[in-house]
N, C-alpha and C positions, 0 to 999 in steps of 0.2 A: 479689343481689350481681352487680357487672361481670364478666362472663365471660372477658376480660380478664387482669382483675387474678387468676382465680380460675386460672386455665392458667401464668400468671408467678408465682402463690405454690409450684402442685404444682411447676414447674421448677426453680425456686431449692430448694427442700425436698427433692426427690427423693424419697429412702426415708423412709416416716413408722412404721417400724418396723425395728427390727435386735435382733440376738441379744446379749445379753451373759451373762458367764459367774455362776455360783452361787459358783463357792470360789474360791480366790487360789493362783497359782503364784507361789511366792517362795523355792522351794526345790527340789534337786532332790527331796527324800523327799514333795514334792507333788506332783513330777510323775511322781516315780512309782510313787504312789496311784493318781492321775488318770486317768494315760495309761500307758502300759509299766513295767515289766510288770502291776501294778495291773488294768490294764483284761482282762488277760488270766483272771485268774481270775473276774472279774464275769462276762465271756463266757460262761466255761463251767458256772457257775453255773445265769446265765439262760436256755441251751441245756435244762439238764435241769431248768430249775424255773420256765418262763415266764410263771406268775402272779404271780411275784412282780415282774414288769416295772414294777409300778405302782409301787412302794416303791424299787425301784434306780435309775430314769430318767428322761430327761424325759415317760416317759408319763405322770407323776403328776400333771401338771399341764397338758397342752396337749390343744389343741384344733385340730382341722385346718378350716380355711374353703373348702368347697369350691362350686365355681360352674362352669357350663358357659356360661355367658353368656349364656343364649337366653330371659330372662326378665329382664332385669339394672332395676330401678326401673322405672320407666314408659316408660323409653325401650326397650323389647324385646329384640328379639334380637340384638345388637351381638356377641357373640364372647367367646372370652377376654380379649384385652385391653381389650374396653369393660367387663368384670366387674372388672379387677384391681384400678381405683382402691377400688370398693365394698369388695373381699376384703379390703384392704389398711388400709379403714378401719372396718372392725368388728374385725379383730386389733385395731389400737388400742385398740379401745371397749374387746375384753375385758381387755386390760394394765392401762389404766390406771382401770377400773372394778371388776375384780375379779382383779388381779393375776392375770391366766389368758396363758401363752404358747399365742400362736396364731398360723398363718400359712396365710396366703392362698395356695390351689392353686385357679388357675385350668383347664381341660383344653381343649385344642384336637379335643373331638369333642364328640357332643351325644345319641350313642348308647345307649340307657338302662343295656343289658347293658354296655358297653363302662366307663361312668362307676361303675357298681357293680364292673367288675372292678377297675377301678383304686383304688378307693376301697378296696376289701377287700385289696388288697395295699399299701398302704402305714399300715392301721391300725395295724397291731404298733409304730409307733413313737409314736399318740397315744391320749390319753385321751378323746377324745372328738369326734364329727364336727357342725360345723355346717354342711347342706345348705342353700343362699344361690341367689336368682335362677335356679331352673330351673323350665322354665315346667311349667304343667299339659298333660294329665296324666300326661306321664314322670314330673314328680317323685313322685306316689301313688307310681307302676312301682319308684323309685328307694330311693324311704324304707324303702317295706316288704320289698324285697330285701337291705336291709343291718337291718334288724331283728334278725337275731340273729347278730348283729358280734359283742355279747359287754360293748359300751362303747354309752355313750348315742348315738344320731344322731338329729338334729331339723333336719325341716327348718325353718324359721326364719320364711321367707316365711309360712308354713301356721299353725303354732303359736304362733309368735313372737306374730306378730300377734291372732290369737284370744285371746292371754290377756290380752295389752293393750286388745283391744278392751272386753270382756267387765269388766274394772277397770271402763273408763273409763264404761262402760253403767251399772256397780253406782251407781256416783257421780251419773252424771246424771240416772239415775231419781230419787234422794234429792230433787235440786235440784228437780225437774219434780213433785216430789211425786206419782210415779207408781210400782206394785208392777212388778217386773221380771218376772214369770210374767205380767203380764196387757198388757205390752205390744206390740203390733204392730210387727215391726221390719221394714224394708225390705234389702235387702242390694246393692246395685250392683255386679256384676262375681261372675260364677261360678266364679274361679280358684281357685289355690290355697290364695291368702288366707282370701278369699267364702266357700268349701267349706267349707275348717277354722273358721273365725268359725262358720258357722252350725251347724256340730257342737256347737261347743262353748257357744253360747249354749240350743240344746235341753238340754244337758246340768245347764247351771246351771237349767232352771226356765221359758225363754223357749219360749213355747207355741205363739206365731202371729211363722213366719218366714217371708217369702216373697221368696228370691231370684230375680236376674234376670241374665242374659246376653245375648251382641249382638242376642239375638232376640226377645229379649225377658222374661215371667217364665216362669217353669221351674215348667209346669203338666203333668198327665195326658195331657191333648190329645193336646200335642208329639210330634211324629213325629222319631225318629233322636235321640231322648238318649241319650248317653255311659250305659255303668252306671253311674258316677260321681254322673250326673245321677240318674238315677232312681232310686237310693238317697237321695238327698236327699227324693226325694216319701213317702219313709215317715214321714217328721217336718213336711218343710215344705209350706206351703202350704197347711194346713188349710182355708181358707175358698174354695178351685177357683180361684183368682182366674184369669184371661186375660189379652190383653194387654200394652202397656207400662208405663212407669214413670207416667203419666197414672193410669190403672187403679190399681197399686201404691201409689201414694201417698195417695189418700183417704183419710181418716182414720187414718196411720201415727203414732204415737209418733216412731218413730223412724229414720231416714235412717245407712246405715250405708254407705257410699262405697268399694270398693275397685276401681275402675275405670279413667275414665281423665277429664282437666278439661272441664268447663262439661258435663258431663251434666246436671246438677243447673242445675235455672232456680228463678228466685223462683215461678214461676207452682205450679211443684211444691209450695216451701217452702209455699205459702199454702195448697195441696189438706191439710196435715197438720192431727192435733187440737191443742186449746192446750199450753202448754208443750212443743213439739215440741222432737226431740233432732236433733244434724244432725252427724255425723261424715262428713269432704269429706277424705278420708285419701290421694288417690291425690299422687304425687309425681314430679315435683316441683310442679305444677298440680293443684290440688284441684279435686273436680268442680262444687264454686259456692265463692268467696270469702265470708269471714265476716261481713263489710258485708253484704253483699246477703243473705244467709241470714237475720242478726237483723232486716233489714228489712220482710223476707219473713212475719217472726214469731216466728223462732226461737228460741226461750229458751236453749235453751245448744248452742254451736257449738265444736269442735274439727277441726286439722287433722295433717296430717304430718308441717307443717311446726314449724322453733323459732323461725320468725319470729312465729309469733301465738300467745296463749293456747292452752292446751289441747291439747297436740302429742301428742299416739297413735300412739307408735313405739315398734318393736321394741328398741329400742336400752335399752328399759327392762326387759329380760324377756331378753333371753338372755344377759347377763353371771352374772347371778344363777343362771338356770336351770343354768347349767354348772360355777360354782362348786360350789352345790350336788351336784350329780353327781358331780363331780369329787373332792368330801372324803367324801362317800359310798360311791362306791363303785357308786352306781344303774347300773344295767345300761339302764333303758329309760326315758324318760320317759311316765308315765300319765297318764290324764285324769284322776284322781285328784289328781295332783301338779300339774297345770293349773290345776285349778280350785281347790287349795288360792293358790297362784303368784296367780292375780286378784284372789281375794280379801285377800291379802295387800297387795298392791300397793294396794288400795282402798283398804283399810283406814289407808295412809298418809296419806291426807287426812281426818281423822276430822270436819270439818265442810267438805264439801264446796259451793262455791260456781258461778255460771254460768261465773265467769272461772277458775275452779282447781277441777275433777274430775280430776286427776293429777298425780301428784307432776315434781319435775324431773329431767331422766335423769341428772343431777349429783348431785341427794339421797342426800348419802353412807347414809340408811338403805335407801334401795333394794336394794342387791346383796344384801345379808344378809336381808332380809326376804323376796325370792323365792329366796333360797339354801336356809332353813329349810321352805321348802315344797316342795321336791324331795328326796324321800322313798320 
């Protein structure tokens, strides 16, 4: 799209989200229900009975979108205001994908303790936290400090993405005529996407996963891995591998991209086995375009983007995930509920093809079907 035209649409537009009200003032005995004296008894109510906030207010249904900006898509560390447009446009997703009020709190610090205080004092007013665009590894530091908020908090980048990826793998194993426990997956980018994907692909069954960071793959060797890192070596990398993505790529099933563009060369695609999978996820620039991928040999190719077939985004997994939550009641999101949420999602394309392993993030049956898996 003209970048251009793309700056002249958000200015003429401004706010792509505002508040509107639940009930109608059309009297005063409405307003004062509503507002005075009305609200005064609610007050004092929810003073001495603050579980029940869920049921009296807007906590029953909103979601806080919070971001520190240091991680914001692939463009990095930009700030709060380079995060706001994103915050601002996933509250949309969740309104008009799963009727979810949410609003976008961007923080002008980047502090891990500092973002967890702020985030734990202003929960009492939401149902729910989506953690957005904080890089690794504060956000682990971040997630797991607001773990028992009391209300679901997910970070999005991390999980969001692992269940979508993890759908979209179910599928294209199908098409590739290949078991998902015996495939080789490759993982491009060790963040917090990378991490969380490759947890939760060991989880579902996937045996031999060997990711890789700017240094390369993330073997035994290495000297000065993050704990992060070397908890990863208890599951991946089975087979010692060394090396770079050269190495990593022989004989891989499958190419799982969460990095940064043109990592990914044809010369790679062709190191892979037949019916190779190639997800080039990183955004806005995927790490090989899907021309040169299928040329390369690739049997079935997916990116980030909603310009091509096959788009693996989060955007399909956390409306749902918080709905669900949300009519629930869920306190925490599990990997239980993860991996039910993937396979759900899968399961929407029930004859899966190279051009269509995922459903559309429009498919009005999406939000309900990862709703019912968040449990």
């Amino acid at each position: 799209m003209d970048t251009k035209k793309i700056i002249s649409g958000y200015k003429k537009q401004g706010a792509r989200i505002e508040t509107a009200p639940r009930v109608k003032l059309r009297t005063k005995q409405d307003i004062a229900l509503w507002y005075t004296p009305g609200v005064g008894v609610a007050s004092s109510h929810l003073a001495k009975n603050p579980k029940e906030a869920r049921q009296m207010s807007v906590k029953k249904n909103s979601v806080a979108v919070v971001s520190d900006g240091s991680a914001v898509l692939g463009l990095g560390n930009i700030g709060p205001y380079g995060a706001l447009p994103v915050m601002e446009g996933k509250a949309l997703l969740f309104k008009q994908l799963a009727g979810i009020d949410a609003w976008p709190i961007v923080l002008d610090t980047q502090d891990a303790d500092e973002i967890v205080r702020v985030v734990k004092a202003i929960a009492p007013a939401f149902g729910g936290i989506n953690l957005e665009d904080i890089a690794a590894p504060k956000c682990f530091e971040v997630e797991k400090a607001l773990g028992e908020l009391g209300i679901p908090v997910m970070h999005d980048d991390q999980h969001g993405t692992a269940i979508v990826v993890l759908a979209g793998l179910i599928n294209a194993a199908k098409v590739a005529k290949k078991t998902l426990g015996k495939l080789r997956v490759v993982i491009s980018g060790a963040g917090a996407a990378g991490i969380a994907t490759a947890k939760l692909l060991s989880a579902a069954g996937v045996k031999d996963i060997v990711l890789l960071d700017r240094s390369g793959i993330i073997a035994p060797s290495r000297e000065n891995l993050s704990p992060v890192k070397q908890e990863l070596l208890s599951f991946a990398n089975p087979r010692m591998l060394e090396g770079g993505l050269d190495e990593a790529m022989n004989g891989a099933d499958a190419f799982i991209g969460l990095s940064g563009k043109g990592v990914l060369t044809a010369a790679h695609v062709e190191r892979m086995a037949e019916n190779a999978i190639v997800f080039a996820l990183a955004n806005p620039e995927p790490e090989i375009y899907p021309e040169e991928a299928k040329k390369a040999g690739a049997l079935v190719v997916a990116t980030g983007r909603s310009d091509f077939p096959n788009q693996i985004n989060n955007s399909l997994v956390f409306p749902g995930v918080f709905r669900g939550a949300l009519d629930r009641g869920v306190t925490a999101i599990t990997e239980a509920s993860k991996l039910r949420a993937a396979k759900a999602l899968a399961a929407l394309v029930p004859k899966p093809t190279a051009a269509k392993i995922i459903p559309d993030s429009l498919d009005k049956k999406v939000v309900p079907a990862v709703a019912r898996a968040i449990r």
